[in-house]
KEZAVO-284471 format. One line per field, with one value per residue: residue in three letters; residue number from 1; x, y negated, z negated of N, C-alpha, C in turn. Coordinates in pm, whole numbers, always signed. Example, Ala and Ser with C-alpha at 12.3 -4.5 7.8 and 13.67 -1.06 7.14 Angstrom:
# KEZAVO-284471
resn <- c(ALA  SER)
resi <- c(1  2)
nxx <- c(+1319  +1285)
nyy <- c(+569  +225)
nzz <- c(-780  -708)
caxx <- c(+1230  +1367)
cayy <- c(+450  +106)
cazz <- c(-780  -714)
cxx <- c(+1320  +1290)
cyy <- c(+330  -3)
czz <- c(-780  -787)
# end
This chain:
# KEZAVO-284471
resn <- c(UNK  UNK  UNK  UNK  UNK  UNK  UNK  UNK  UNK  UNK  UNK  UNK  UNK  UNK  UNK  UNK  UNK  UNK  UNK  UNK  UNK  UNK  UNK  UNK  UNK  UNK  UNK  UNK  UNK  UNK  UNK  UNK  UNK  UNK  UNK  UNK  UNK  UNK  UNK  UNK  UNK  UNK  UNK  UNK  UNK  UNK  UNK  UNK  UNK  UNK  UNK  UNK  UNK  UNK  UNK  UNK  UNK  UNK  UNK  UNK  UNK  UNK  UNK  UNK  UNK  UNK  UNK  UNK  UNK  UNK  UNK  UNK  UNK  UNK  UNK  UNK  UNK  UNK  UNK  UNK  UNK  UNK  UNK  UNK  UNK  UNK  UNK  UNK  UNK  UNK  UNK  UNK  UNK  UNK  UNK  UNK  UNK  UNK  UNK  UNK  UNK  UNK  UNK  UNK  UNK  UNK  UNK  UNK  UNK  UNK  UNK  UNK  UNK  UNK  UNK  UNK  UNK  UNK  UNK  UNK  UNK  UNK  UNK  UNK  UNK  UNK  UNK  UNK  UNK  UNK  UNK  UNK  UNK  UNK  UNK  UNK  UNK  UNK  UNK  UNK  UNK  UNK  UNK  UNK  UNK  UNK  UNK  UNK  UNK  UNK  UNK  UNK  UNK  UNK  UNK  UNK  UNK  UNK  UNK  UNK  UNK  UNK  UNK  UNK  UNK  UNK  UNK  UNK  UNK  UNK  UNK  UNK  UNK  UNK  UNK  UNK  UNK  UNK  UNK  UNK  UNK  UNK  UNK  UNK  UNK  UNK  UNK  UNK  UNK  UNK  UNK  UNK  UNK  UNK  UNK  UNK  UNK  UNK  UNK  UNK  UNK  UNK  UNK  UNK  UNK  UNK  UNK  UNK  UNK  UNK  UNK  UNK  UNK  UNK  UNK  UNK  UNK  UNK  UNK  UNK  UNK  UNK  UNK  UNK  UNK  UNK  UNK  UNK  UNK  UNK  UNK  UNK  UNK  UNK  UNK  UNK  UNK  UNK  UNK  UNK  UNK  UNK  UNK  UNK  UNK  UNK  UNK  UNK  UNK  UNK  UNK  UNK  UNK  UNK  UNK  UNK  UNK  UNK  UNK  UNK  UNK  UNK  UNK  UNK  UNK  UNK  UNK  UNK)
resi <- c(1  2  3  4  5  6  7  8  9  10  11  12  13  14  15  16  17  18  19  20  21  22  23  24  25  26  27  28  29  30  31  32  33  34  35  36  37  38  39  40  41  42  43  44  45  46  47  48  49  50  51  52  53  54  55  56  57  58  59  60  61  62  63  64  65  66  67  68  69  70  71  72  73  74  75  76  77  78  79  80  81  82  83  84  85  86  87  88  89  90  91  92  93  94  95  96  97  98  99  100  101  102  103  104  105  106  107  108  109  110  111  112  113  114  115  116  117  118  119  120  121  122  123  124  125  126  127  128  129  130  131  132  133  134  135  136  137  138  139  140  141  142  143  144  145  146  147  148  149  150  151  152  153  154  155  156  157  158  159  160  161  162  163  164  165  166  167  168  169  170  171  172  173  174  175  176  177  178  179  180  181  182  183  184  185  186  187  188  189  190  191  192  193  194  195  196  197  198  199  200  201  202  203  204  205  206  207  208  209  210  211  212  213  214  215  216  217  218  219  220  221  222  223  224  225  226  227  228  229  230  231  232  233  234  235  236  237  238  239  240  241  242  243  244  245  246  247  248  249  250  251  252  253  254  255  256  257  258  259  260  261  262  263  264  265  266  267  268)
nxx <- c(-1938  -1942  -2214  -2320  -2468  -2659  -2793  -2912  -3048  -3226  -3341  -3474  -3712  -3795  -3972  -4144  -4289  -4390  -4536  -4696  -4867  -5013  -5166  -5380  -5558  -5561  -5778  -5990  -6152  -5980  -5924  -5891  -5729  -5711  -5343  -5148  -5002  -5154  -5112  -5226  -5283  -5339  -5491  -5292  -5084  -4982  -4989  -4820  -4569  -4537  -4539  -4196  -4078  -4128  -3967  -3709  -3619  -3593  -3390  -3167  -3161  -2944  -2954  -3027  -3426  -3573  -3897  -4196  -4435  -4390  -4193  -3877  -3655  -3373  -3007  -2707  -2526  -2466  -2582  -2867  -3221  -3453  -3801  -4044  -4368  -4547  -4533  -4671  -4922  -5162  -5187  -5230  -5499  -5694  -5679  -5438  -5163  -4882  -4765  -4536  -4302  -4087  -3735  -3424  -3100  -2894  -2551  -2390  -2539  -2514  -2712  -2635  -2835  -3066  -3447  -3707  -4011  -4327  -4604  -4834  -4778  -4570  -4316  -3973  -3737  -3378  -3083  -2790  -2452  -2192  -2240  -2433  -2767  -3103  -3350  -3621  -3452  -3246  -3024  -3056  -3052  -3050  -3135  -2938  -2906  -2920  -2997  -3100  -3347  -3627  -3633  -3752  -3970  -4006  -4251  -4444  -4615  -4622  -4802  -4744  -4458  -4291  -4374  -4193  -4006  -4190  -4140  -3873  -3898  -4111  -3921  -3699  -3893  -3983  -3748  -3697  -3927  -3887  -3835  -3904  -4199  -4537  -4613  -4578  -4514  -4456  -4684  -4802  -4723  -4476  -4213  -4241  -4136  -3868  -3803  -3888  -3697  -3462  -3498  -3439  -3702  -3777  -3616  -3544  -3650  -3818  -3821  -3974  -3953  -3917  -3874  -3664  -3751  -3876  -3678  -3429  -3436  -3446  -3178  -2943  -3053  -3120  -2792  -2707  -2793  -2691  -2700  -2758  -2810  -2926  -2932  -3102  -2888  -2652  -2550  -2435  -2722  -2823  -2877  -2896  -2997  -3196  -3442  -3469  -3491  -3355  -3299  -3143  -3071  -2922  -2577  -2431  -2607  -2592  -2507  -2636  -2901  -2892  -2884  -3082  -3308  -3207  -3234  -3470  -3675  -3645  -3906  -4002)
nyy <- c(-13103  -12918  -12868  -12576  -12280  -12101  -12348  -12486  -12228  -12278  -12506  -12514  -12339  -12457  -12621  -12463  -12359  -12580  -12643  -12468  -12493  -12742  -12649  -12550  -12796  -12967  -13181  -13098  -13076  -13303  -13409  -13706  -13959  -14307  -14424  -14598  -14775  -14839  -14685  -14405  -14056  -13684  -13353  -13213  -13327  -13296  -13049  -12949  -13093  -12955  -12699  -12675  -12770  -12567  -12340  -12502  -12501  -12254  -12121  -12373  -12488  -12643  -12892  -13196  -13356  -13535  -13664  -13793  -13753  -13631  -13787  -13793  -13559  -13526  -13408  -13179  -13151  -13333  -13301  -13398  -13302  -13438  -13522  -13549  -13502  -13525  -13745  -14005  -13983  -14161  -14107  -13839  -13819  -13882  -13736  -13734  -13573  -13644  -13699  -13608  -13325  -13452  -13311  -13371  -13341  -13478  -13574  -13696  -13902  -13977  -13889  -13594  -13350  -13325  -13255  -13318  -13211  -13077  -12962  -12902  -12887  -12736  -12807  -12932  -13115  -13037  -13232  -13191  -13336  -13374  -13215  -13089  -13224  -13040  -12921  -12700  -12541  -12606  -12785  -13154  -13501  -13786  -14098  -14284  -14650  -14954  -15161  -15444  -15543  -15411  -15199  -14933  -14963  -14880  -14909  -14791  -14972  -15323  -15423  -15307  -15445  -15633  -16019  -16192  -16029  -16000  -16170  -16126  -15889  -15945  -16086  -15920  -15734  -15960  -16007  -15705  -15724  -15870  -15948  -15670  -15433  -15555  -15372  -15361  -15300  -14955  -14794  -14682  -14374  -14299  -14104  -13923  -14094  -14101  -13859  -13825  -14049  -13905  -13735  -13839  -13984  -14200  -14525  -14745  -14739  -14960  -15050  -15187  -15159  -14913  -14651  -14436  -14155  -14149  -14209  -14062  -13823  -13904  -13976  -13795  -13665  -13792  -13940  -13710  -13697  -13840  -14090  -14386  -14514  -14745  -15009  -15350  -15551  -15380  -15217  -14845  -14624  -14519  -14365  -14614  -14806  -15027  -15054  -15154  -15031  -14913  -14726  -14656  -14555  -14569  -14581  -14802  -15043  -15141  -15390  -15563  -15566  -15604  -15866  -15936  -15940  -16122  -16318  -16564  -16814  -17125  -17245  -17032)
nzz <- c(-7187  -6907  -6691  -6673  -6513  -6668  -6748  -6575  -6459  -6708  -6682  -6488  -6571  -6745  -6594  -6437  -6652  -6721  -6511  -6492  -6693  -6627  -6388  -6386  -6437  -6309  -6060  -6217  -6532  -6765  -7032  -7086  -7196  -7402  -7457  -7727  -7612  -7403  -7174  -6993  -7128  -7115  -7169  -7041  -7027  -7294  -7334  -7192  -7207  -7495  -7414  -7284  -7523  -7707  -7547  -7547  -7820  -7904  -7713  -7727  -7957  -8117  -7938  -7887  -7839  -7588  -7549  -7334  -7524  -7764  -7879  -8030  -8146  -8312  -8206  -8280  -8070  -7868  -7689  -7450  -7380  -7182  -7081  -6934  -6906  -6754  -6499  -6366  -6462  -6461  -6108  -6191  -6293  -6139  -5916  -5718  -5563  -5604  -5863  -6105  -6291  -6485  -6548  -6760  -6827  -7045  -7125  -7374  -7354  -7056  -6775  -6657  -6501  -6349  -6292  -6061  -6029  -5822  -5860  -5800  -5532  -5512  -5497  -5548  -5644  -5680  -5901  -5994  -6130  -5937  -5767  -5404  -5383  -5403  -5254  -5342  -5267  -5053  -4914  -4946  -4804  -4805  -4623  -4360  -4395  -4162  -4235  -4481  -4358  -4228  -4383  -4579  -4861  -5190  -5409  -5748  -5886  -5877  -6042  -6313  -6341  -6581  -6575  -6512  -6381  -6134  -5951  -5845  -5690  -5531  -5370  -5246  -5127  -4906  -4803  -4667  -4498  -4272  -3948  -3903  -3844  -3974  -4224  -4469  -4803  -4985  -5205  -5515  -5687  -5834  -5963  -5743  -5537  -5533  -5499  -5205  -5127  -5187  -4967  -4779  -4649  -4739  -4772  -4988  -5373  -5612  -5921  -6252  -6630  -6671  -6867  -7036  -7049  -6819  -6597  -6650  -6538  -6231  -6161  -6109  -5880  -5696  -5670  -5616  -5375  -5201  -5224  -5472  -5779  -5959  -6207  -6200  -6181  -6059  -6257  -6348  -6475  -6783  -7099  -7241  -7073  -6978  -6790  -6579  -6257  -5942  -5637  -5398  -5098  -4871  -4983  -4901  -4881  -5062  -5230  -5000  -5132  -5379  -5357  -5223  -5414  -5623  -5435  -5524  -5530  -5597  -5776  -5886)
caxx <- c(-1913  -1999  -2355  -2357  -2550  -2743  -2866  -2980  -3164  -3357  -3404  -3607  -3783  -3912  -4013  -4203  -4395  -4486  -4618  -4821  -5006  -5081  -5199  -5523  -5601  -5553  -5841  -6044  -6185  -5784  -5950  -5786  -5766  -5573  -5275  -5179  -4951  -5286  -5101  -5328  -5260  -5428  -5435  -5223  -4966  -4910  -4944  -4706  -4440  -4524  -4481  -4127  -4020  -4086  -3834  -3567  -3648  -3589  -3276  -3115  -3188  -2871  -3011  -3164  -3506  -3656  -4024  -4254  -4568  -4339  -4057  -3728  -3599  -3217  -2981  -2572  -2469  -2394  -2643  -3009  -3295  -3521  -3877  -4176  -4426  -4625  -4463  -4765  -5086  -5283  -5227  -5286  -5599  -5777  -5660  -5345  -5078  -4787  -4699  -4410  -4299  -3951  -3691  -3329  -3036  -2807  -2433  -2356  -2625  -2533  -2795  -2602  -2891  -3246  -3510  -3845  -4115  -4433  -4629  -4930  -4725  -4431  -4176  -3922  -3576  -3273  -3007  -2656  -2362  -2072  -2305  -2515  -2915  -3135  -3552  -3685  -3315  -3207  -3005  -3136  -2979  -3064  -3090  -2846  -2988  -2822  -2984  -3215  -3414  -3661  -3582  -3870  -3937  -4118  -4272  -4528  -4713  -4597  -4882  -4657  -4372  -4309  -4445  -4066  -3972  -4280  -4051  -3742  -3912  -4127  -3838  -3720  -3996  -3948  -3636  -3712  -4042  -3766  -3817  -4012  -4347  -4614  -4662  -4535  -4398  -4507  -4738  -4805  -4575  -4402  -4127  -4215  -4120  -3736  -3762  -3869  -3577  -3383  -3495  -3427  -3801  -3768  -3478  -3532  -3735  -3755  -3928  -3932  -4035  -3913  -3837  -3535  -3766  -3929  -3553  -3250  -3403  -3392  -3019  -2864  -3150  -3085  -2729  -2644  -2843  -2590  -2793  -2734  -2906  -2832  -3024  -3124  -2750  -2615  -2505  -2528  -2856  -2759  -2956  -2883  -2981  -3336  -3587  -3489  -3445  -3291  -3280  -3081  -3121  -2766  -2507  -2364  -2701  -2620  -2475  -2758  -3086  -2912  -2849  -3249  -3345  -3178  -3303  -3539  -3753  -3663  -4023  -4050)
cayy <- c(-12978  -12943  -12840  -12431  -12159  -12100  -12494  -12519  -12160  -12295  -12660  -12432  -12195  -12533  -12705  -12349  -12354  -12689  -12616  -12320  -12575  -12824  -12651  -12554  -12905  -13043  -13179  -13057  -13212  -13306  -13503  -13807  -14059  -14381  -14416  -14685  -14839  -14867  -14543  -14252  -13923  -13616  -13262  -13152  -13412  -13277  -12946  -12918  -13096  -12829  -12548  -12673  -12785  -12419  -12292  -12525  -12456  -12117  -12153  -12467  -12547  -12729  -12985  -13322  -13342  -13670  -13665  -13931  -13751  -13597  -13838  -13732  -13470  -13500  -13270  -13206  -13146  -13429  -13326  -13457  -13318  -13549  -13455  -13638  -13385  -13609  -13878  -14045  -13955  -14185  -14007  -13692  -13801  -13923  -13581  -13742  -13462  -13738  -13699  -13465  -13325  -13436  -13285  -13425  -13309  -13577  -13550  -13867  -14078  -13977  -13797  -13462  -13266  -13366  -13160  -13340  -13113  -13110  -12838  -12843  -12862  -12638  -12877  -12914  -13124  -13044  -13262  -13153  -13429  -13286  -13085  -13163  -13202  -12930  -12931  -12601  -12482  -12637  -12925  -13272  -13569  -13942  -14143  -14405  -14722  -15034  -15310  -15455  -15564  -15332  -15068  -14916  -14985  -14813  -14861  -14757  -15077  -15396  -15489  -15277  -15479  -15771  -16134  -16281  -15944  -15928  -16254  -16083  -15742  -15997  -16128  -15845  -15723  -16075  -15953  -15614  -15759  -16016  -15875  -15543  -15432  -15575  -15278  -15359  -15162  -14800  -14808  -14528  -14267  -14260  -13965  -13832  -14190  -14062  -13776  -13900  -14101  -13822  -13678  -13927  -14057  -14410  -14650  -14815  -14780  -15071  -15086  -15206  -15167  -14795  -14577  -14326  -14045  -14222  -14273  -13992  -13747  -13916  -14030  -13688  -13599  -13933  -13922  -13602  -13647  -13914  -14206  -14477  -14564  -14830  -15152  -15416  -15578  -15281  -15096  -14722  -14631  -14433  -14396  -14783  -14884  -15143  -14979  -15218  -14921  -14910  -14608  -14705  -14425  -14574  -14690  -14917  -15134  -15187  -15517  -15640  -15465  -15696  -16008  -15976  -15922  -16248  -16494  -16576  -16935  -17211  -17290  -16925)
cazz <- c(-7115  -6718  -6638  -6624  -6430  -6747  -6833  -6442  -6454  -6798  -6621  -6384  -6693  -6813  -6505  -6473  -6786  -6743  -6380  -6504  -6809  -6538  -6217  -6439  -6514  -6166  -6035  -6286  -6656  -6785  -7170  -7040  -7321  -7338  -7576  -7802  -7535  -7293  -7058  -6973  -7146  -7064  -7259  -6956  -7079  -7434  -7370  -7110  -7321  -7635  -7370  -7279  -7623  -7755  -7516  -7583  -7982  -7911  -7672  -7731  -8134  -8136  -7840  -7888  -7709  -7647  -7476  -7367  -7581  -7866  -7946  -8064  -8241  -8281  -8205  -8292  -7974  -7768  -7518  -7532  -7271  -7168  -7061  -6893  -6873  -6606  -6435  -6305  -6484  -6350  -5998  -6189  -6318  -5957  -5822  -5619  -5585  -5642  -5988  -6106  -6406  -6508  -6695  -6713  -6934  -7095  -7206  -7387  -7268  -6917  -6740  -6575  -6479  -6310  -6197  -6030  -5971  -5823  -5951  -5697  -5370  -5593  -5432  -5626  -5631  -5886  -5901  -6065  -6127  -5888  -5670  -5366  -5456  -5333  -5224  -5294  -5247  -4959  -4969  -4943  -4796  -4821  -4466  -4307  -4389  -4111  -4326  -4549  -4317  -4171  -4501  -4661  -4968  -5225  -5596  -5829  -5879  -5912  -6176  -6426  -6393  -6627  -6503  -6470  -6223  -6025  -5832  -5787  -5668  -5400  -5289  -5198  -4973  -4828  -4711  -4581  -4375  -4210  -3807  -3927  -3858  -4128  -4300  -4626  -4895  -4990  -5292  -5563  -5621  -5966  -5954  -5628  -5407  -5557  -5432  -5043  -5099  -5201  -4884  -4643  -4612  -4830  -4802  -5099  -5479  -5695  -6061  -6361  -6700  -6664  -7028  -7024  -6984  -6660  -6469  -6633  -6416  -6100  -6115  -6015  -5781  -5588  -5617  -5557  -5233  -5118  -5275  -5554  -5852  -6069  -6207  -6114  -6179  -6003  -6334  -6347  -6549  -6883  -7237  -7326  -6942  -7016  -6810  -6466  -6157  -5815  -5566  -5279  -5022  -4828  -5044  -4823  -4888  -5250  -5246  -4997  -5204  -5535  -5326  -5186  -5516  -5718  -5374  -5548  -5487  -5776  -5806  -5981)
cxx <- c(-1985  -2141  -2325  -2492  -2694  -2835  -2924  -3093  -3269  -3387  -3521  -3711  -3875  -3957  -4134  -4316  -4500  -4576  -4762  -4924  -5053  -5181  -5306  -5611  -5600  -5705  -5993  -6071  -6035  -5837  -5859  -5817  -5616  -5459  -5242  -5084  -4996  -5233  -5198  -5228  -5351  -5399  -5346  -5070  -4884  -4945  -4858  -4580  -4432  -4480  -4342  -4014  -4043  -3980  -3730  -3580  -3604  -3447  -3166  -3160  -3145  -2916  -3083  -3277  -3556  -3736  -4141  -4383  -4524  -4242  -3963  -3675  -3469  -3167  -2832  -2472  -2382  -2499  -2796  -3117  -3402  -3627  -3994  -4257  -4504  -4615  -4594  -4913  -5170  -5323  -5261  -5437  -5692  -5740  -5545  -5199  -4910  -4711  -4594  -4383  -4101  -3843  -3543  -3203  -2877  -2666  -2400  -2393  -2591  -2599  -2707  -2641  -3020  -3310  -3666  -3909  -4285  -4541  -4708  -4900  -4637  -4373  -4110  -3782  -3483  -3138  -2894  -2554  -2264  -2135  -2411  -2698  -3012  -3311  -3574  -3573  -3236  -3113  -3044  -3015  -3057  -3077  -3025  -2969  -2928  -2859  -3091  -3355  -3506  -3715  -3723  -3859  -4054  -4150  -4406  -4663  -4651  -4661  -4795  -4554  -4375  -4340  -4303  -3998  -4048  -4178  -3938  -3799  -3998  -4043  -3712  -3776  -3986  -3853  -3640  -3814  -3960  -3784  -3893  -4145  -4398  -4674  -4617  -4477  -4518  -4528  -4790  -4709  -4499  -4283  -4125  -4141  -3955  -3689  -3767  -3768  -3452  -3361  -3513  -3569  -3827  -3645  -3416  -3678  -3684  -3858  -3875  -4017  -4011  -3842  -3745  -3590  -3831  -3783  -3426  -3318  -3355  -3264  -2981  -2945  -3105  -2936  -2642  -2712  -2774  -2628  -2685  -2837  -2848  -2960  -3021  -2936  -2618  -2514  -2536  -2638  -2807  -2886  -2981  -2928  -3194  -3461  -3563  -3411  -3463  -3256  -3219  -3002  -2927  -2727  -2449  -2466  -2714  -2649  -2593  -2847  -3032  -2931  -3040  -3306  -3336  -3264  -3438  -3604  -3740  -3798  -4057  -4001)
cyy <- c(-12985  -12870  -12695  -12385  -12176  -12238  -12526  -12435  -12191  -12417  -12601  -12380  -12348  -12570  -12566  -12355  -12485  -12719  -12547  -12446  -12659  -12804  -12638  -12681  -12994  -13049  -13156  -13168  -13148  -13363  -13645  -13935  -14206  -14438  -14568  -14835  -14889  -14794  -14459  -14184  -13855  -13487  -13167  -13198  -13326  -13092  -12866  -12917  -12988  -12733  -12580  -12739  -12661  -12377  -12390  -12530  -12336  -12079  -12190  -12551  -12680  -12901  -13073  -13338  -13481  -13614  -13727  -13884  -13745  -13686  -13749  -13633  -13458  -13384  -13290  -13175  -13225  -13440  -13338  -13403  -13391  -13522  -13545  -13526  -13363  -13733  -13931  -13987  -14013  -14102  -13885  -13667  -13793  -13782  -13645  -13617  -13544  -13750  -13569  -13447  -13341  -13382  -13305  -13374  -13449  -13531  -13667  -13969  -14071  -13882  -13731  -13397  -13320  -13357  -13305  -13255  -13151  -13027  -12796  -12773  -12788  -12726  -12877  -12966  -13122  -13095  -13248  -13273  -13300  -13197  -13147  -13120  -13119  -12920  -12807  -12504  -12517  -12764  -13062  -13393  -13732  -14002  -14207  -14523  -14904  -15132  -15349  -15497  -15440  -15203  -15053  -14948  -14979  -14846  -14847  -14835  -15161  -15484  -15419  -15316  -15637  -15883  -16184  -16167  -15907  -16077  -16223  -15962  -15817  -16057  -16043  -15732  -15798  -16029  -15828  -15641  -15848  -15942  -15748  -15540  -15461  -15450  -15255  -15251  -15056  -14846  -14650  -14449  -14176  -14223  -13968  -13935  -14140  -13923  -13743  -13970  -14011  -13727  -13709  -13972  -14216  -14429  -14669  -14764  -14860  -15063  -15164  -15197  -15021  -14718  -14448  -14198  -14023  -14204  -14201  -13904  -13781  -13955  -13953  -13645  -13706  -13975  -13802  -13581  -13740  -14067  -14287  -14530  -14638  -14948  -15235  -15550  -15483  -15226  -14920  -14732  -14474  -14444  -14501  -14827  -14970  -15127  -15063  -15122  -14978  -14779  -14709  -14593  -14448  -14688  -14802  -15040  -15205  -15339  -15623  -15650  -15617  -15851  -16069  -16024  -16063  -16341  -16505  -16747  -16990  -17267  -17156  -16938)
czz <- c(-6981  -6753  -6579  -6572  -6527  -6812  -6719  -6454  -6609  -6767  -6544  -6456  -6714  -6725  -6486  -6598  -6772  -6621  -6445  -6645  -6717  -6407  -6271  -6421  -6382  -6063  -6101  -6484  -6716  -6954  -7131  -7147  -7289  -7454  -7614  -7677  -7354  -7148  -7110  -7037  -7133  -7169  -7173  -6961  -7193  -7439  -7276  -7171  -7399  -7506  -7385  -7427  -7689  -7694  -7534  -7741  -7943  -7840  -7662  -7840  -8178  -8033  -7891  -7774  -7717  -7493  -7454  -7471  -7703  -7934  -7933  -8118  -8207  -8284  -8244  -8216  -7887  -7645  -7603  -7400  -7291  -7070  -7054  -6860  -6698  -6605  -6323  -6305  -6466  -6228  -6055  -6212  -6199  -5895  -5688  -5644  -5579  -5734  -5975  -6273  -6443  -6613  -6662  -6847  -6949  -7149  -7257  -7389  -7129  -6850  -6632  -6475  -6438  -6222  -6174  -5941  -5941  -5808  -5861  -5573  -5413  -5485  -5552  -5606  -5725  -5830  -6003  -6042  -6054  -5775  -5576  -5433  -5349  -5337  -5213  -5224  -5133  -5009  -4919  -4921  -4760  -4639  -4474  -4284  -4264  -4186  -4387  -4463  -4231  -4249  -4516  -4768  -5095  -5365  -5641  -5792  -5907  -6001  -6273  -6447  -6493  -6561  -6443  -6363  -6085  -5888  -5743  -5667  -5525  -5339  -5213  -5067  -4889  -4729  -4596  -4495  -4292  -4079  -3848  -3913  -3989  -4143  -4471  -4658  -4938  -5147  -5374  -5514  -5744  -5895  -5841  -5555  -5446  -5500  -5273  -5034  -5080  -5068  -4780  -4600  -4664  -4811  -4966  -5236  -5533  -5799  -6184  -6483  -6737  -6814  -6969  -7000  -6832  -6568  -6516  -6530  -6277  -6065  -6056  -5883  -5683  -5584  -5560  -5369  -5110  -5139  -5397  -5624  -5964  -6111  -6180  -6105  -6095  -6055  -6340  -6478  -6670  -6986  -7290  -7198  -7033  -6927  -6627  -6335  -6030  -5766  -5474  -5208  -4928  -4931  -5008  -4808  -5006  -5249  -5186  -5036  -5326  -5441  -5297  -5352  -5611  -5628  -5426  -5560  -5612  -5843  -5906  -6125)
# end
């Protein structure tokens, strides 16, 4: 079923709730512990999620929720929301205002609906399939990129990606430093570097290693803003996609972003 009035204004209700458990905890003692998969969690993490899994318990019964603190709970719908409470708790812990809280609604395994928020600065982008994507209600548009060379190009960390992608992802950069000032690529970020893309400040994100509640939100947010997101094969990114992400701020850069990406040096 299309993405109604009413599944946007409770994308907002939760992004809301989960603002109001976090802004406390910002900057402030968060219990920051480290989970079994050696990521930070915080008690700003898991009780953000519980806020916004009460309201869709209470709402949306029928709904599958999957959440990186809570797991799964199926649903018999078809549709599944999908809920990062904090997309970059490291930055939340250090007191960087970078992280966001995502929440993304699924039909099928195809992410529809996806809000990234950022609770301190209340920014806020929601992307709808079919509709343009909107910052704080405005709408948001991607830049014109002429070529890989020169592009920005933004990710997380490249210590979190596997050992056999940290080659592809420098070869890459290779490409965009080609004639460009040495200023490398844009570091830290999580969530938010998708939504500078989304808003014409990045070219390019590249990660990997990324979990389905890390990357359905940003699909609609980044293409509804005139963008492209796909992996690193330059499939769209669904429920079955393997965790390897691509923003690509102009589409017309696709084909060159994968081609940087494979030259990769036979000595690797």
């Amino acid at each position: 079923m299309p993405v109604s009035a009413a599944d946007i204004a409770l994308a907002h209700r939760l992004a809301a709730a989960a603002g109001a458990v976090i802004r406390p905890y910002f900057r402030r003692e968060h219990g920051a512990e480290v989970k079994d998969d050696a990521s930070p969690v915080t008690a700003a993490d898991r009780e953000a999620e519980a806020a916004m899994r009460r309201l869709l318990d209470a709402e949306r019964s029928g709904d599958g929720v999957i959440g990186e603190e809570y797991g799964e709970k199926p649903g018999v719908t078809g549709r599944q929301w999908v809920l990062d409470p904090i997309d970059g708790t490291r930055s939340f812990t250090v007191g960087r205002a970078i992280f966001g809280t995502l929440i993304a609604l699924l039909e099928d395994g195809w992410p529809v609906l996806g809000i990234i928020d950022q609770p301190v600065q209340r920014e806020r982008w929601l992307g709808v399939a079919g509709h343009p994507t909107l910052f704080n209600g405005t709408p948001a548009r991607t830049r014109a990129c002429v070529a890989v060379e020169g592009a920005i190009v933004a990710t997380t960390s490249p210590h979190l990606f596997a050992a056999g992608d940290v080659a592809h992802y420098m070869a890459l950069i290779a490409a965009a430093s080609k004639g460009a000032p040495a200023q490398g690529p844009v570091y830290g970020g999580d969530c938010y570097n998708y939504g500078l893309l989304a808003s014409g400040h990045l070219d390019i994100v590249c990660e990997s290693g990324l979990k389905l509640h890390d990357f359905a939100a940003l699909v609609p947010v980044v293409e509804g803003a005139g963008g492209r997101m796909c992996d690193w094969n330059g499939d769209p990114l669904t429920a079955a996609s393997e965790g390897h992400v691509l923003a690509i701020g102009d589409p017309a850069r696709t084909d060159d972003v994968l081609e940087a990406l494979r030259d990769v040096p036979h000595d690797h």
